[in-house]
N, C-alpha and C positions, 0 to 999 in steps of 0.2 A: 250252569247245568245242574236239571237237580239231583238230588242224591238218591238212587233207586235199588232196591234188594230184591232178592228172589230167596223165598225159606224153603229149603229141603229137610225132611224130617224135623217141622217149626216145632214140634211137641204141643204146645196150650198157648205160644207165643210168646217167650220171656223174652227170646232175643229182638221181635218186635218191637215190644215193649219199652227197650233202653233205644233202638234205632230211630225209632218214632219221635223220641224224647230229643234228639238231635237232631232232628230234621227229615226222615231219610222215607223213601215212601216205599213200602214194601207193595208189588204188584203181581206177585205169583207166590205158595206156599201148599206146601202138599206135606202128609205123614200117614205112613203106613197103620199104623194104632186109629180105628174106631172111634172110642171114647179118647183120645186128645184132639181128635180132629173135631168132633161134636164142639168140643170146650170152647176150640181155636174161631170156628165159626160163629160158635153164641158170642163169644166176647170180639171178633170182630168182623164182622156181617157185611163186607166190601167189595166181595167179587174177586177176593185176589185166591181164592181158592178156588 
């Protein structure tokens, strides 16, 4: 089964970042903050936002 995440207030995506890194596929992520949510989008452009 694979390993799948959902980020609530992901900030820019750190914790992504390390989930990713072990496998894990994040498929929904959402944050209240404008400008970290621009950041989180530019660095990763996948639809899970």
């Amino acid at each position: 089964m694979p390993k799948r995440a959902a980020e609530f207030f992901a900030g820019i995506g750190l914790m992504r970042m390390g989930l990713d890194k072990e496998g894990w596929t994040t498929i929904w992520a959402n944050d209240l903050d404008e400008k970290k949510w621009e950041m989180y989008r530019d660095n990763f452009n996948d639809g899970a936002f």
